[in-house]
C-alpha positions as CSV (number, residue, x, y, z in Angstrom):
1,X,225.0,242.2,-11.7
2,X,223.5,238.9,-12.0
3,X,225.9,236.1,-11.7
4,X,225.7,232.3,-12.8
5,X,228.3,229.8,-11.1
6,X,230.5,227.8,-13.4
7,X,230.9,230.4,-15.9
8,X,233.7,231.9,-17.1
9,X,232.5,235.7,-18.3
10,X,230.6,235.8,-14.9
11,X,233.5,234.8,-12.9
12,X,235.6,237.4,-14.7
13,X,232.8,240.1,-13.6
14,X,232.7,238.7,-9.7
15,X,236.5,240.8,-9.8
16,X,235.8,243.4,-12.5
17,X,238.1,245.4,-9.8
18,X,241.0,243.1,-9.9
19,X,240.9,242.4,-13.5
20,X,244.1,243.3,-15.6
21,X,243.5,245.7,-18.6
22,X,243.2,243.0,-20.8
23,X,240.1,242.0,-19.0
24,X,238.4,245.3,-18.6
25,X,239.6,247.6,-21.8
26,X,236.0,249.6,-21.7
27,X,232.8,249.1,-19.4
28,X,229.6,250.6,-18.7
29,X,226.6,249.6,-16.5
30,X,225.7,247.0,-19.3
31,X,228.8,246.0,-21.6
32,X,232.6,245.0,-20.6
33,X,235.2,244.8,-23.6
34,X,237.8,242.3,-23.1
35,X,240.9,241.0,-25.8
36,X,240.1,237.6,-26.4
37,X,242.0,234.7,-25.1
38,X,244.4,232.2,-27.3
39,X,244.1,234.2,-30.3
40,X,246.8,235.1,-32.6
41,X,245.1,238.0,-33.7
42,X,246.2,241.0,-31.8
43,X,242.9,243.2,-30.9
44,X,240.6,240.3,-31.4
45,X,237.9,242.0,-28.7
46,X,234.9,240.2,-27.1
47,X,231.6,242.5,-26.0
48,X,229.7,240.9,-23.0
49,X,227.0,241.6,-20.8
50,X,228.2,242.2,-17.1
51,X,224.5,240.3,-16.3
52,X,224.3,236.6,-17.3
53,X,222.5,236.0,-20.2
54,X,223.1,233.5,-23.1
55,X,221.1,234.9,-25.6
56,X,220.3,237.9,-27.8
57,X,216.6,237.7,-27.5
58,X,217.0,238.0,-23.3
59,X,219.1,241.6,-23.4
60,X,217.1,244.3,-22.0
61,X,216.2,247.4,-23.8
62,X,218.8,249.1,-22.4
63,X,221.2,246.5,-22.7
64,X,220.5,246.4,-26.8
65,X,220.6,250.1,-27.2
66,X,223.8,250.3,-25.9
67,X,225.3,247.0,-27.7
68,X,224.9,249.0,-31.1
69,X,226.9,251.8,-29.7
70,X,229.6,249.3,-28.4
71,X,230.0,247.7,-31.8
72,X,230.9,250.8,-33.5
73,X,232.9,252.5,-31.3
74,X,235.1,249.4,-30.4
75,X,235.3,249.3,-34.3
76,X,236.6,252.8,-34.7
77,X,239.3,252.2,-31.7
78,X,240.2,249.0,-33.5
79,X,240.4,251.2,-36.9
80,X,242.6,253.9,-35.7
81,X,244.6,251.6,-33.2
82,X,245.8,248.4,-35.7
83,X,244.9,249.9,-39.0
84,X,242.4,247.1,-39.9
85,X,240.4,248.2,-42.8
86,X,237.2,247.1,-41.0
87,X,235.9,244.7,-38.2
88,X,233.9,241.3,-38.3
89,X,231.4,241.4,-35.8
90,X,230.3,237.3,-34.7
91,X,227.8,236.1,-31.8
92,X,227.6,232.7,-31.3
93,X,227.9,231.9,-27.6
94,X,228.6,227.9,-28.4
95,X,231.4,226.9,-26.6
96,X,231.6,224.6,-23.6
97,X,232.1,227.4,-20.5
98,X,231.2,230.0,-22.9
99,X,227.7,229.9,-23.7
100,X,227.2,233.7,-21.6
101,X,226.4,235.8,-24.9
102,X,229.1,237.7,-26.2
103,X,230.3,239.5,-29.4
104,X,233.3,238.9,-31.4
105,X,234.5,242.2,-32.4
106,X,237.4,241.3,-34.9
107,X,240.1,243.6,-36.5
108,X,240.0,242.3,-40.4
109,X,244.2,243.5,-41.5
110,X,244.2,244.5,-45.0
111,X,247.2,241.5,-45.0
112,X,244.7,238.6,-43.9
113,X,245.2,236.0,-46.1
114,X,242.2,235.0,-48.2
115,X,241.8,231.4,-46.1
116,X,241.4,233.4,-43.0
117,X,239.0,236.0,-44.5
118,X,235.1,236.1,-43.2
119,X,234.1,233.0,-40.8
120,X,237.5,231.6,-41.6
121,X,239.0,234.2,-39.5
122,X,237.9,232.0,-36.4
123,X,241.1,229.9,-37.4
124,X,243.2,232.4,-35.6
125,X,241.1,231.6,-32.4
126,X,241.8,228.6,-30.1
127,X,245.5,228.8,-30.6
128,X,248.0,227.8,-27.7
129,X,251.7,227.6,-29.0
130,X,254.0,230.5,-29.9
131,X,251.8,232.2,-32.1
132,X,249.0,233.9,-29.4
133,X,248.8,236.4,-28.7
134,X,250.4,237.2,-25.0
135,X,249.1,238.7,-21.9
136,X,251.7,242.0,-22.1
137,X,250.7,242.3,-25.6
138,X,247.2,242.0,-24.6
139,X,247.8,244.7,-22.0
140,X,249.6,247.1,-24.0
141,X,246.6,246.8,-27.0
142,X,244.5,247.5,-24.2
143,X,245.4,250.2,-22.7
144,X,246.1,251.6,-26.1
145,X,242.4,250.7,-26.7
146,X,241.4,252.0,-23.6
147,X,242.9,255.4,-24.0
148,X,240.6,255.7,-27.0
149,X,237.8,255.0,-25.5
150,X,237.8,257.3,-22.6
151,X,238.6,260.5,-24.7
152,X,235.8,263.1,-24.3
């Protein structure tokens, strides 16, 4: 896997081994699932690319086929493990640190209030106090999620 110094999903990937469930809920040669960080959203997954890249236009063939694939079954795991009545699905790569491409694959509860419906959802992201969403909770959704995943 192609790493790029000073970024945060590829220094995740440079100790995919070490990683705590959280970190590494599903994987293949191309994709990693993670929960995201300083949410207070509980199953608020990002998709990456275990190869640097900061756009959608530089995935490989092999890369996109698969990112399809990812979308929808991280979708059903979501469905069947929080209830959510469906899933947003967001790229946008923006951040400072966080430009490496990855997917925001986003549990919509049929109890999201209309102001944090659609885009607006984001306002659950970037959060800090009380209200994340904590590392054992993380963990625990994960290897909930991860359970799912790995059935035959």
């Amino acid at each position: 896997m192609t790493a790029f110094s000073g970024c945060y999903t590829c220094d995740q990937e440079a100790q995919f081994d070490a990683l705590p469930p959280r970190e590494r809920i599903a994987a293949d040669d191309h994709w990693r699932t993670a929960h995201a960080i300083n949410t207070a959203l509980p199953g608020w997954l990002v998709l990456v690319p275990r190869r640097h890249v900061t756009t959608i236009a530089s995935l490989t063939d092999a890369e996109a086929a698969a990112l399809g694939l990812w979308q929808v079954r991280l979708s059903r795991a979501l469905q069947e493990t929080t209830g959510c009545v469906k899933t947003y699905v967001a790229q946008f790569a923006e951040q400072e640190g966080f430009s490496h491409l990855h997917f925001h694959i986003v549990p919509r509860m049929r109890d999201l209030p209309d102001d944090l419906r659609g885009p607006k959802v984001f306002g659950l992201l970037g959060r800090t106090g009380a209200d994340r969403v904590h590392a054992d909770q993380m963990d625990e959704t994960a290897t909930r999620l991860s359970r799912l995943l790995h059935q035959p």
